[in-house]
C-alpha positions in Angstrom: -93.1 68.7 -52.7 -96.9 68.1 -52.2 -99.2 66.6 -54.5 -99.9 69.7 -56.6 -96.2 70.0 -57.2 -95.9 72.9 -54.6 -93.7 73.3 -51.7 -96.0 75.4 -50.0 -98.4 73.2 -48.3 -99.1 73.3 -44.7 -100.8 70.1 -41.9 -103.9 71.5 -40.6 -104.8 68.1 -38.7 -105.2 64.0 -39.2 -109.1 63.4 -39.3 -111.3 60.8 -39.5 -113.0 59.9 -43.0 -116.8 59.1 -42.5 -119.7 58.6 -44.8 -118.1 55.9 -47.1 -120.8 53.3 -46.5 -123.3 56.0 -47.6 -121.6 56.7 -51.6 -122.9 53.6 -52.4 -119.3 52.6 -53.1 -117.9 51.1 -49.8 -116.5 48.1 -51.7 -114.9 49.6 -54.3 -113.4 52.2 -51.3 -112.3 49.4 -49.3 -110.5 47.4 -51.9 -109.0 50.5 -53.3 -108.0 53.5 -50.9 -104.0 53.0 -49.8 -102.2 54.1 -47.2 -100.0 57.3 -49.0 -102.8 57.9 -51.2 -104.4 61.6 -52.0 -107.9 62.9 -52.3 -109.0 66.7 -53.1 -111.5 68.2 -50.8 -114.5 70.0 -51.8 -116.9 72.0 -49.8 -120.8 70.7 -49.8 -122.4 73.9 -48.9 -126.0 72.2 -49.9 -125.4 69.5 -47.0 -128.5 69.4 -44.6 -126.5 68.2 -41.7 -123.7 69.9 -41.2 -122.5 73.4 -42.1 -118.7 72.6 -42.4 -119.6 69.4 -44.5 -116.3 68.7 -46.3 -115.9 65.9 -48.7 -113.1 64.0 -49.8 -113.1 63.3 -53.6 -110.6 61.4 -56.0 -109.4 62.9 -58.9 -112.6 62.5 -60.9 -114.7 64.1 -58.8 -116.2 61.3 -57.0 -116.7 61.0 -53.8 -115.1 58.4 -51.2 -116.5 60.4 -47.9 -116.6 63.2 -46.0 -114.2 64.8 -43.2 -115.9 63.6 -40.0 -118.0 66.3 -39.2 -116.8 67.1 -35.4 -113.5 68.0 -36.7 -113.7 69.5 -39.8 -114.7 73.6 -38.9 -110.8 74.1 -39.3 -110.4 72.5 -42.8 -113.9 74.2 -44.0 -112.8 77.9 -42.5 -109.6 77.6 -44.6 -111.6 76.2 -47.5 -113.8 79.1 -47.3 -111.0 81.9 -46.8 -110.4 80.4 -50.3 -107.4 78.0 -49.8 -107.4 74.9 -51.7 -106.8 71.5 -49.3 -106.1 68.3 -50.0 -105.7 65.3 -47.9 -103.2 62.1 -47.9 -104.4 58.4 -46.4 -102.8 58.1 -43.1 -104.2 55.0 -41.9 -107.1 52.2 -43.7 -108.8 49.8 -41.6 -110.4 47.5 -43.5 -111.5 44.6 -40.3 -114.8 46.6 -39.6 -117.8 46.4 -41.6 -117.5 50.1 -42.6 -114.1 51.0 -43.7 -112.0 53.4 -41.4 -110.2 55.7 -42.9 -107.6 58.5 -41.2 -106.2 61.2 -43.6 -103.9 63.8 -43.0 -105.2 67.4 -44.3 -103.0 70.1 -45.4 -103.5 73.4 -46.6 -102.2 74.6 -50.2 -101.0 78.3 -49.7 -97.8 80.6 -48.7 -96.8 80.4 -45.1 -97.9 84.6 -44.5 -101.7 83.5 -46.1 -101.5 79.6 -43.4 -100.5 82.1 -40.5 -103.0 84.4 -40.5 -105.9 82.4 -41.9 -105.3 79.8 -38.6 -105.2 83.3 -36.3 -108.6 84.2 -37.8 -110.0 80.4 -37.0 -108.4 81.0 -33.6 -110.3 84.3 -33.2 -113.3 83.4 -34.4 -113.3 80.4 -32.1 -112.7 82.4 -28.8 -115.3 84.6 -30.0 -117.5 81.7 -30.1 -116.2 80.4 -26.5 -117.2 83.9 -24.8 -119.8 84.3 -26.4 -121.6 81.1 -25.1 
């Protein structure tokens, strides 16, 4: 059983959580993100810098990062095929002087809807590879 009390929910990929120095919350991050702990993800569609800006949010809404931004077309393509994802701490390294976080993402859906929303993502990015 996942989070969401559903057996349906499939890995899409461990990324790397960045952006917690810039919520303006590091410390309270640091001290309180746990290994096994999990974090909705919301799409920022009003982000400047990145098109597939993803964030990670706790249950209130409030935001302890964002998927790292040169992995996270996968997770936004399923987010915007309209499955729900969520994501559980892998790994917390608190020795730096921003806090590194690794979180495992998985997708909230049926196996038929996981299947053929990661062979569109597929297609679509071979289309993007001949095209270039």
């Amino acid at each position: 059983m996942d989070f969401y009390g559903n057996s349906s929910s499939y890995f899409i990929g461990r990324k790397r959580i960045t952006g917690v120095y810039q919520t303006g919350r590091r410390l309270y991050i640091k001290n309180s993100v746990e290994h096994g702990d999990t974090y909705r993800l919301r799409r920022d569609y009003k982000n400047m810098y990145d098109t597939n800006a993803t964030e990670v949010v706790d249950m209130k809404g409030d935001r302890i990062g964002y998927i790292e931004a040169r992995s996270n077309a996968d997770v936004a393509f399923f987010m915007d095929s309209g499955i729900e994802c969520f994501c559980r701490i892998a790994a917390v390294d608190r020795s730096a002087s921003t806090v590194g976080i690794a979180a495992d993402v998985f997708c909230l859906c049926d196996q038929a809807a996981f299947e053929e929303t990661l062979s569109a993502y597929r297609a679509k990015i071979i289309k993007e590879q001949i095209g270039k």
